[in-house]
C-alpha positions as CSV (number, residue, x, y, z in Angstrom):
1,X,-8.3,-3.1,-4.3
2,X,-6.1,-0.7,-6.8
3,X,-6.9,-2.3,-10.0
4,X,-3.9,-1.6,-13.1
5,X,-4.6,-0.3,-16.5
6,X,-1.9,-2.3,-17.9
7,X,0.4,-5.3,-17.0
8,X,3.3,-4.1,-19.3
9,X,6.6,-3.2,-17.5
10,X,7.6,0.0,-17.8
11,X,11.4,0.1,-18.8
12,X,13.8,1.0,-15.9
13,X,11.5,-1.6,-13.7
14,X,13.0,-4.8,-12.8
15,X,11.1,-7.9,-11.7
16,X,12.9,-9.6,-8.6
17,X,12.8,-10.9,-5.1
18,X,14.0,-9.9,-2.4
19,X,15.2,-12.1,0.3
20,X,15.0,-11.1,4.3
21,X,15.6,-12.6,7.6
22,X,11.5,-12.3,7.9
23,X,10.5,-13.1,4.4
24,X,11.1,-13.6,0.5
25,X,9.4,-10.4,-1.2
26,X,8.3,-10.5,-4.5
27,X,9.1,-6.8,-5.7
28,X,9.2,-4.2,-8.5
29,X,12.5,-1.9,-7.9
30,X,13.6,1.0,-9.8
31,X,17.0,2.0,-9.9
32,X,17.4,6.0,-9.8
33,X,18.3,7.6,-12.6
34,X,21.5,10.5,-12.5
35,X,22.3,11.8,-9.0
36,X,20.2,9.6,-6.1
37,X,18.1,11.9,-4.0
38,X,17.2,9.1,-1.4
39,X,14.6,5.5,-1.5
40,X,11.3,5.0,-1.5
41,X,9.0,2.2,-0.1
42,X,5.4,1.4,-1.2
43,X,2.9,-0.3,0.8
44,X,-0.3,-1.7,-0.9
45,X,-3.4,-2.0,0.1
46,X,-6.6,-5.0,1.0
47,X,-6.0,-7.6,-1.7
48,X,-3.4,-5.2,-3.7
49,X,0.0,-6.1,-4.6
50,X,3.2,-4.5,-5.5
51,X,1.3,-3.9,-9.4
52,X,-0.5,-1.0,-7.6
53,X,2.3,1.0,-7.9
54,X,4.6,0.1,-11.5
55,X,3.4,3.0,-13.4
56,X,4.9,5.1,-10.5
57,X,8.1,3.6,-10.1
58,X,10.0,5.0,-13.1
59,X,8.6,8.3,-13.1
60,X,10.3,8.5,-9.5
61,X,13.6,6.9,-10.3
62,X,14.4,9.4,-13.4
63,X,13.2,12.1,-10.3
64,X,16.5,10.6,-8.5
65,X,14.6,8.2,-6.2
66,X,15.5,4.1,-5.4
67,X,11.9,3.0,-5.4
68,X,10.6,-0.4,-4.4
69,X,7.2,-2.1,-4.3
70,X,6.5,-5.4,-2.7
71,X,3.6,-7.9,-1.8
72,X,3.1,-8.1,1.6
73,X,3.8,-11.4,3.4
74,X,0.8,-13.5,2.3
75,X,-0.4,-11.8,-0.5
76,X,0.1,-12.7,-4.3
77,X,3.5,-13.8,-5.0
78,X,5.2,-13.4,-1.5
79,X,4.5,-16.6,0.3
80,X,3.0,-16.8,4.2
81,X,2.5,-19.8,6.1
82,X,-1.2,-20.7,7.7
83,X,0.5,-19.5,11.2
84,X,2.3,-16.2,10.4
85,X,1.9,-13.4,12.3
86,X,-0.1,-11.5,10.2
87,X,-0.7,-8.8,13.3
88,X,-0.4,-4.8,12.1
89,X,3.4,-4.6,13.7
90,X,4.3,-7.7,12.0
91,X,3.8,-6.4,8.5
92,X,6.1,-2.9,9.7
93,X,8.5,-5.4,11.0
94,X,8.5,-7.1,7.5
95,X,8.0,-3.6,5.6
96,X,11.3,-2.6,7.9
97,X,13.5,-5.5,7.1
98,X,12.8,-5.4,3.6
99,X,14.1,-1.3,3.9
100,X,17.2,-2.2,5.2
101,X,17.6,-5.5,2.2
102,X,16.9,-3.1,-0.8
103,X,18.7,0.1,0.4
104,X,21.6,1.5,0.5
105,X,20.3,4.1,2.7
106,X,19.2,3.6,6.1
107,X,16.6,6.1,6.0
108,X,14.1,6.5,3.6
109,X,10.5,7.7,2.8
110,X,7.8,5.6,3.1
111,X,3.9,5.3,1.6
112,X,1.0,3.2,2.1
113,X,-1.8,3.3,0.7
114,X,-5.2,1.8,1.9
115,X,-4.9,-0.9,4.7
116,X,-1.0,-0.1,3.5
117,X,-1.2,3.2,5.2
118,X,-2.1,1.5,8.5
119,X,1.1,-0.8,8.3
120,X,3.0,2.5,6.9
121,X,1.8,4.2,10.9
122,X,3.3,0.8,12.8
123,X,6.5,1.6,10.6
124,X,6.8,5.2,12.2
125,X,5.8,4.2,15.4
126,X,8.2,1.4,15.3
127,X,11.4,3.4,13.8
128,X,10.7,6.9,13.2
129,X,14.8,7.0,13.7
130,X,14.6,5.2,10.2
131,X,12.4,7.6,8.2
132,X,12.8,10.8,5.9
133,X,9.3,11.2,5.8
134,X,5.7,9.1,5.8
135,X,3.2,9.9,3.1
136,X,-0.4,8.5,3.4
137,X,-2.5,7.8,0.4
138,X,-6.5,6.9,0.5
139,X,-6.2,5.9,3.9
140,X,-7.6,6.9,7.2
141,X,-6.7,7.1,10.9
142,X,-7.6,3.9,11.9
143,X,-10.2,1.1,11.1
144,X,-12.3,1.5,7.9
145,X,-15.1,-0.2,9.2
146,X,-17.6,-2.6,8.4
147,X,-20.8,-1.2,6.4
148,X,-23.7,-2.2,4.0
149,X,-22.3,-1.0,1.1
150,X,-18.7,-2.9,2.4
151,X,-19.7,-5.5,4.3
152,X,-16.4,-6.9,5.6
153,X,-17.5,-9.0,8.7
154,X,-19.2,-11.2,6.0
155,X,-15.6,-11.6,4.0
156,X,-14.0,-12.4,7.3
157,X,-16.8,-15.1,7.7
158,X,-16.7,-16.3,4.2
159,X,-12.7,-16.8,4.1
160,X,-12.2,-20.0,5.1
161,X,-15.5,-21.4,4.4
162,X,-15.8,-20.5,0.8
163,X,-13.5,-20.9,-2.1
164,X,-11.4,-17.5,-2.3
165,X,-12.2,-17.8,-6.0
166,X,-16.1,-17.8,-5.3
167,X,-15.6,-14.7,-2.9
168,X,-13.9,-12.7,-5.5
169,X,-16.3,-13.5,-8.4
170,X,-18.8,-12.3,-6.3
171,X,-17.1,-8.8,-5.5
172,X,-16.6,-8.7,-9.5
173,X,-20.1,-9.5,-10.4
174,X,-21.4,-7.5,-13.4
175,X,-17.9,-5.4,-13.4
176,X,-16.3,-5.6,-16.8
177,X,-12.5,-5.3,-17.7
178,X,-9.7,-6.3,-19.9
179,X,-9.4,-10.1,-20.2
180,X,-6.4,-9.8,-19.4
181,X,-6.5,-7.7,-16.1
182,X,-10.1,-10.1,-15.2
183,X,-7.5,-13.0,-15.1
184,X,-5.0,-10.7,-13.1
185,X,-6.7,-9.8,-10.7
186,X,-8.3,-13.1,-10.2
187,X,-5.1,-14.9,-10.3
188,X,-3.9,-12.3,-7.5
189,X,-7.0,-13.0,-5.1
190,X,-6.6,-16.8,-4.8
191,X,-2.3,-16.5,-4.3
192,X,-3.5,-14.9,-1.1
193,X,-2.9,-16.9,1.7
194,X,-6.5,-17.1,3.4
195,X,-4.6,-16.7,7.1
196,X,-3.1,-13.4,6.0
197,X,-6.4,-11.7,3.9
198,X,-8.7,-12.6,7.1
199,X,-6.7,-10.8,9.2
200,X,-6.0,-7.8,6.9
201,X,-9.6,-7.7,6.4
202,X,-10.2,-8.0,10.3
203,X,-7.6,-5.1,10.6
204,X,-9.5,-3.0,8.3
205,X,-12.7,-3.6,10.9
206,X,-11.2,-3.0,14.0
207,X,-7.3,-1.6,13.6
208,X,-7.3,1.3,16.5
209,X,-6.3,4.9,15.8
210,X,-2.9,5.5,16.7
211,X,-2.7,9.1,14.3
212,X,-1.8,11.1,17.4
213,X,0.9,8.7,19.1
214,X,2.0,8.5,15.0
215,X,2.4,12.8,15.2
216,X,4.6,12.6,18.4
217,X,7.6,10.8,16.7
218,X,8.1,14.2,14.9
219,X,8.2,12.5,11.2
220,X,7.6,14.8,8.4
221,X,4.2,13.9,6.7
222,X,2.1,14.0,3.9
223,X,-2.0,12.7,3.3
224,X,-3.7,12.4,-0.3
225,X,-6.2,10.7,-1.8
226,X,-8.2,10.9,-5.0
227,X,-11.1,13.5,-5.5
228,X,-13.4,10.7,-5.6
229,X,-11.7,8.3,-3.1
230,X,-14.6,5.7,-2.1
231,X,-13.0,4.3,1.0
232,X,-12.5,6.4,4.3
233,X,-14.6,9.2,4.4
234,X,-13.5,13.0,3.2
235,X,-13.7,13.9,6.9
236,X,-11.8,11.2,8.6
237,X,-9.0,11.9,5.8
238,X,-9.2,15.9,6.6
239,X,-9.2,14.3,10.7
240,X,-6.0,12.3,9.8
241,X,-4.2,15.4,8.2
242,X,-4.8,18.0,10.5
243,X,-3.8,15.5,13.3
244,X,-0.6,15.2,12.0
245,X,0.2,19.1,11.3
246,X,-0.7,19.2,7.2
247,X,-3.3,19.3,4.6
248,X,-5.2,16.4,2.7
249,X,-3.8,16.9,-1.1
250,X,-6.7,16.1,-3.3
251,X,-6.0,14.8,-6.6
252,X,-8.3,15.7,-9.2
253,X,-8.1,12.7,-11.6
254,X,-7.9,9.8,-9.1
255,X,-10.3,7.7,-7.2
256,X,-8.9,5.1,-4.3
257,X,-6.1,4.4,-5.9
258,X,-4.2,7.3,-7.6
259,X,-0.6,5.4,-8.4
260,X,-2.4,3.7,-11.1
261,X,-5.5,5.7,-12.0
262,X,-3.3,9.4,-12.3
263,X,0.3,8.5,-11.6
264,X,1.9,11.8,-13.4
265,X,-0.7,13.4,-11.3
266,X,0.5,11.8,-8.3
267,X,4.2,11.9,-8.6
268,X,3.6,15.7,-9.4
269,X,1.9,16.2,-6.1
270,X,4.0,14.2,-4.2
271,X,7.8,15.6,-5.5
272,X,7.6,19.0,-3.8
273,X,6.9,17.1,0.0
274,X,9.8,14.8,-0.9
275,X,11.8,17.3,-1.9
276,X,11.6,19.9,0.4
């Protein structure tokens, strides 16, 4: 779960939907600024939303980029019914569709990050004819796993059977934040539609590793995460890199969730992959 600093809008970043033959996306877009240089998509992550990645969208548009960032079908403020498919090539299918909505291109790069960087794999297995590249952030090769320390068989159980307001006061117990971003991020847990956060949660327990069928396509790629990323471990991110013919970029000021913890950082990592 990315958690934002600030819920100001940056200027440049507009506030819209966007309307599919698969869904109705709430999204953040940024329009780029002088000569375009292509579009980018952002995928969130487990319980994240297209907030994640605002403090990164106008720093890429004045870079020449079309940027958009969207809730996923189910989460937050993009409605999902209780019998979506809410299956790993459903969300690229939505993730696609949305693409070809927002863009004037029909190629562009692509990033998830989290449980987004699963989705952002089924994207390139699905199309790779559709993009310029695939960059993933804090993410891994497959399924994150259940553990002690992140016990996420017990969240599957639990949604469903206990107020989604209950389970999230209990991940935030003893954690203190802005009033502001408490209510936030509160407000964003319960929008969920239980259906679709049990089977992302599920996905994050069991999704399979498809790193070396995602390497075959041929699409240019690039892995990050923060220095002191707490979700898939250093090796399986250094596994997930090699795999797929680069180098994990480690950002020095980041944790799990870089666009908002160190997004100059990030954006100045990123430019020279999307550039090149």
């Amino acid at each position: 779960m990315s958690v934002p600093k600030t819920l100001q809008i940056p200027d440049g970043v507009e506030v819209t939907r966007i309307v599919t033959p698969r869904c109705d996306h709430a999204v953040h877009v940024a329009r780029a600024k002088g000569p375009r240089r292509g579009s980018i998509l952002l995928v969130h992550g487990w319980t994240g939303s297209k907030e994640d990645f605002t403090p990164v969208l106008p720093l890429l548009a004045v870079q020449g980029f079309d940027v958009v960032a969207y809730d996923q079908r189910g989460q937050f403020e993009t409605p999902g019914a209780l019998d979506d498919d809410y299956s790993l090539e459903a969300f690229a299918e939505d993730a696609l569709a949305l693409a070809t909505e927002a863009f004037e291109d029909d190629r562009f790069h692509l990033l998830g990050h989290s449980f987004g960087g699963l989705v952002a794999q089924r994207v390139a297995l699905a199309a790779p004819e559709r993009l310029l590249s695939l960059s993933l952030l804090c993410t891994g090769p497959g399924a994150l796993g259940d553990s002690p320390t992140r016990p996420l068989k017990h969240v599957v159980a639990a949604i469903g059977q206990v107020p989604l307001l209950q389970i999230h006061q209990l991940r935030e117990k003893g954690v203190k934040r802005p009033a502001q971003i408490t209510a936030f991020l509160a407000k964003r847990f319960t929008s969920g539609v239980p259906a679709a956060l049990k089977a992302i949660t599920q996905h994050l327990i069991d999704a399979p590793d498809l790193v070396d069928e995602v390497a075959a396509t041929g699409v240019r790629c690039w892995v990050a995460r923060g220095a002191t990323d707490d979700a898939w471990p250093f090796e399986a991110q250094d596994d997930l890199a090699e795999r797929l013919g680069t180098e994990v970029v480690v950002l020095p000021s980041a944790a799990h969730s870089p666009a908002v913890e160190a997004p100059e950082e990030l954006v100045e990592a990123w430019l020279p992959f999307l550039e090149s």
